[in-house]
Each structure stands twice: as structure tokens, then as C-alpha cells.
N, C-alpha and C positions, 0 to 999 in steps of 0.2 A: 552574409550567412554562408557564403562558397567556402571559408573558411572552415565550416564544422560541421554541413552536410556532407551526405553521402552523392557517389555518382549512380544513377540506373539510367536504363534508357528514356525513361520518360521524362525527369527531370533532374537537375546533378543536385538536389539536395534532399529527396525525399526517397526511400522505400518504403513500396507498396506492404503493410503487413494488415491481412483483409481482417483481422480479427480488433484490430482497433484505430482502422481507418488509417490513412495518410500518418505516418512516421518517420521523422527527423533523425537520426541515426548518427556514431562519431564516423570520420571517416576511418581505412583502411589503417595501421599501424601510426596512425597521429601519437606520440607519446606523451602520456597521460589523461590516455582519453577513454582507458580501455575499451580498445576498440574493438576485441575480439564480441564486446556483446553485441555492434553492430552485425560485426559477421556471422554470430549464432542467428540476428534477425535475417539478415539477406539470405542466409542459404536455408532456412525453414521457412520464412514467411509469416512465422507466430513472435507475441510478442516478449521481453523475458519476464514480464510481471508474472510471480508464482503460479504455479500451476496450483498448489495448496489453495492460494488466496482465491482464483477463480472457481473452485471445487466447492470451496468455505461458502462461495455466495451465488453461488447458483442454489446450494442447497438453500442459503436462508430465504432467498426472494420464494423461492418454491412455497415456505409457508408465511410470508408475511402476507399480512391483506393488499391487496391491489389498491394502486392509487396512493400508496405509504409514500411520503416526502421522504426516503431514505438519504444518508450524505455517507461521505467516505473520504477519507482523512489520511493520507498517504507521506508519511515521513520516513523521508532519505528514496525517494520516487524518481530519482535518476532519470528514465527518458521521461516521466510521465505517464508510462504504459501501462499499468495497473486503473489511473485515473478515465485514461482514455479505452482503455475496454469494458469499465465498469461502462459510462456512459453508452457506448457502441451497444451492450448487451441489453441493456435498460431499454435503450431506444430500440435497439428491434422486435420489442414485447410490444408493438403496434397502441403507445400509448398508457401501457397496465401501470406507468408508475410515472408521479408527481413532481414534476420539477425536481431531479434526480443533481446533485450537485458534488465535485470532487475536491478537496484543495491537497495541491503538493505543496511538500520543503522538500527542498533541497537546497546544500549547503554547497555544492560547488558551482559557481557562474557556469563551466559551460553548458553540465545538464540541465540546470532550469532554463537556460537558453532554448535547446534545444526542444525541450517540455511545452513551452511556452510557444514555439512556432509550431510546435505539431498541433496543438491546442487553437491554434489563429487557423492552419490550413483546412482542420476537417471541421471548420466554425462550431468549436465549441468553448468559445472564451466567454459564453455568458452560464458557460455551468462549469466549468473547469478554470480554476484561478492554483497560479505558481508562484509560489514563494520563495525567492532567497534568501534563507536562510538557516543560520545553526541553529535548530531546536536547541535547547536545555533541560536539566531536569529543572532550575528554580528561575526565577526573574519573569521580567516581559517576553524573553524567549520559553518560558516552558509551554506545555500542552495546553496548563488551567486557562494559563492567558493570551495563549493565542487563540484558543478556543473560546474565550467566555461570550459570543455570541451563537454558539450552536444553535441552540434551543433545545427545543423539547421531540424532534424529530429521531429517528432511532438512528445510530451509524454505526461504523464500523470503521478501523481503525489498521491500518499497516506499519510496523516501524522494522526498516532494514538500516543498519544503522552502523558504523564501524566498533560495534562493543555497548554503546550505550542504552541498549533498549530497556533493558531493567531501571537505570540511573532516569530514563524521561519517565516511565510509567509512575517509578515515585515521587515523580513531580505535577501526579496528576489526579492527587486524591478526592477532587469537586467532581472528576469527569469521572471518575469512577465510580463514586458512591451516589452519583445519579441515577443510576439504571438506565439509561439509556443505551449504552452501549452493547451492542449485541454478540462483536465477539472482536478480537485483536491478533493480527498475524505479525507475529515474534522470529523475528531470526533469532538462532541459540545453536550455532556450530560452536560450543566448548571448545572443543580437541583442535580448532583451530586455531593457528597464532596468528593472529593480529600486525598489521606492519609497524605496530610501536613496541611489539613484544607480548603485549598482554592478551590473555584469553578470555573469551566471553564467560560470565558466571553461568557452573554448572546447573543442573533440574535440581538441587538440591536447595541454593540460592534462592530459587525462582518459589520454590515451595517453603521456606523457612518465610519470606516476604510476605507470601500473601498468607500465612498463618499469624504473623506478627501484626498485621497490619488489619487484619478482619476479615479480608477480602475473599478467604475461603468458602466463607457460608456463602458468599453472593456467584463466585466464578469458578469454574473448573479448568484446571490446565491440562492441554491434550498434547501429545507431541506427536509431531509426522515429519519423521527423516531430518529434516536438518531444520525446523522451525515448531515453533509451539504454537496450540491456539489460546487465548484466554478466553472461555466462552460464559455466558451469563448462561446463569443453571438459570435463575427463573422468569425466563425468556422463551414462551411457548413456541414460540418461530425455530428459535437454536438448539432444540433440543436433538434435533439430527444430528449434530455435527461434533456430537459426542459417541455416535457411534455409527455413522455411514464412511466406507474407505472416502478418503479426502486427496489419495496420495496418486491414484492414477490418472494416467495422462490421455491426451486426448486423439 
């Protein structure tokens, strides 16, 4: 692992980021490893998992009932740090919530590498499970089927993705018309180009979708700077997060 951790003084492969425990990191200019996220980590100390998504679910635990088996479902989760402050946060509620569980994809070996020893170091490999792999919208890779054991517990759902976020959700018509999902954090930088060229589909896309497709009566699309939420209107818990600011920071 000397290979693809970082150096601090206390051990050469891990920084300290206190908000989700022991963090594995790429190191300094390794090429292809963007490593400037590591550097965003070492010189703040916080972790890059959205400041939206952490906003999204503070507000929702605020109203779900205590003791809720919540899960949370993180695709294209690069270090894992989304997964690992979900659980960090859970657990400092001195118990308030149930066997609280995360699983990442990601599709490139080294972050789920990395994902997976942050995951061993602050022992949380029996609620946080890493996955390599390419999501898809259809096959044994999409959402329906890698998911078709969730259950009936409520989650919530992350895709950062390089373009395809819209193309997996349409691969995910069982997990959607469940109800259980309580809300979904979308990356959706349009105006950006893409390193194959292509740009992410506009709010227009995202709203012609989920009118074609029913999903309007059941979810509402909120947008905050450079990501959308997909939120279940009739989910008493979410209903905040249709109109609480989500976009500042900490």
C-alpha cells in the first residue's frame, strides 16, 4: 500500500480527516490519480464527499424515526468518503440508528483500493462493503441488480459518475417505483465538457425523463449548484430538503 498512500507524520499512508475517521489518500502528483483531491484533504482536514450530500442527510436523519436501519448506496465513491462519514456521523448519535450500512462502486482499482483500507483501518468493514466496479444502466451491472437485495429499509443513494447518471437511474425502474428511496445526489455540471467530449444532459433531460417515465408524481428534482437532488415528495422525513438551503458549508 506504500504505493498509493499518502505520507503524514504519523503514518506514510494514512491522513487524519476527523470527520470520517482514518483516510487513505492518492499520493502528492502520482499521475492519474488526481491527486490534488488528496491535497484538498491534507490541507482542510475535511473529507471531498459533497457538502450537498452531507446537508441532504443531516437534514433527513433529523426526521426519520430513531433506530431506522438506514443504507446508503454510493456509486462512482472514489475514496469512499461519503460512505465513511455517513457511518462516522450515524455513530456519533450515541447509538440512535440500526445497524446503519454503506456500499461503494467504484470503477477504478485504485480508489476502491484505497476505499477499502480506509474502510479496514477505522474498522468499519462489517457496515461498509467496496465494490469494483462499472455500474451500468442495464445487465447484472445496473442499479435493479446489484441492488436486488436492499430490502425494505429506506436509503439513499449517491451517483458521481463521469456523464452517466441519468443513463444508471434509467436502469433503475424496481428501485425507484419502490418507495423506498428517500432522496438521490446527482452530479449534473451540463456546461462541462467531459474528457471524451461529451456533456452531461441538461435539467431539461432530467425533467422530460422523469415526466415520460411517471416518476414526477412520485419525486421532485431540486438543484443546488452543480448537482440535483431527486427527492421522494411523499416521504414525510424529505420533505425538508425541498426547501431548507442545502448548499452551505461547514
Amino acid at each position: 500500500m506504500g504505493a498509493v498512500g499518502e505520507t503524514s507524520s504519523a503514518n506514510p499512508r494514512v491522513t487524519p480527516a476527523t470527520r470520517t475517521g482514518k483516510l487513505v489518500v492518492p499520493r502528492y502528483r502520482r499521475p492519474g490519480t488526481y491527486g490534488f483531491v488528496g491535497d484538498n484533504i491534507r490541507s482542510t482536514g475535511r473529507p471531498h464527499c459533497s457538502l450537498v450530500f452531507q446537508n441532504a442527510f443531516d437534514t433527513l436523519v433529523e426526521f426519520l424515526p430513531q433506530k431506522t436501519a438506514i443504507q446508503v448506496v454510493d456509486v462512482g465513491s472514489m475514496l469512499g468518503d461519503c460512505c465513511l462519514w455517513t457511518l462516522k456521523r450515524l455513530g456519533d448519535m450515541s447509538g440512535a440508528w440500526r445497524s446503519p450500512r454503506c456500499r461503494a462502486y467504484e470503477s477504478d482499482e485504485l480508489w476502491a483500493r484505497l476505499a477499502l483500507t480506509s474502510a479496514e483501518l477505522n474498522a468499519l468493514s462489517h457496515a461498509m462493503t467496496v465494490h469494483h466496479v462499472m455500474v451500468s444502466a442495464r445487465g447484472q451491472s445496473s442499479l435493479d441488480a446489484l441492488l436486488s437485495d436492499l430490502g425494505d429499509d429506506p436509503w439513499v443513494l449517491k451517483i458521481h459518475t463521469d456523464g452517466s447518471e441519468l443513463d444508471l437511474l434509467q436502469g433503475a425502474p424496481r428501485l425507484l417505483s419502490a418507495g423506498r428511496l428517500q432522496f438521490a445526489l446527482l452530479r449534473m455540471e451540463s456546461q462541462l465538457q467531459l474528457q471524451d467530449g461529451r456533456y452531461r444532459p441538461p435539467p431539461s433531460a432530467w425533467r422530460a425523463w422523469m415526466r415520460s417515465s411517471g416518476l414526477h408524481h412520485h419525486y421532485e428534482l431540486r438543484f443546488c449548484h452543480h448537482e440535483a437532488l431527486l427527492v421522494a415528495k411523499r416521504q414525510w422525513a424529505t420533505r425538508a430538503l425541498l426547501s431548507r438551503n442545502l448548499n452551505f458549508t461547514r
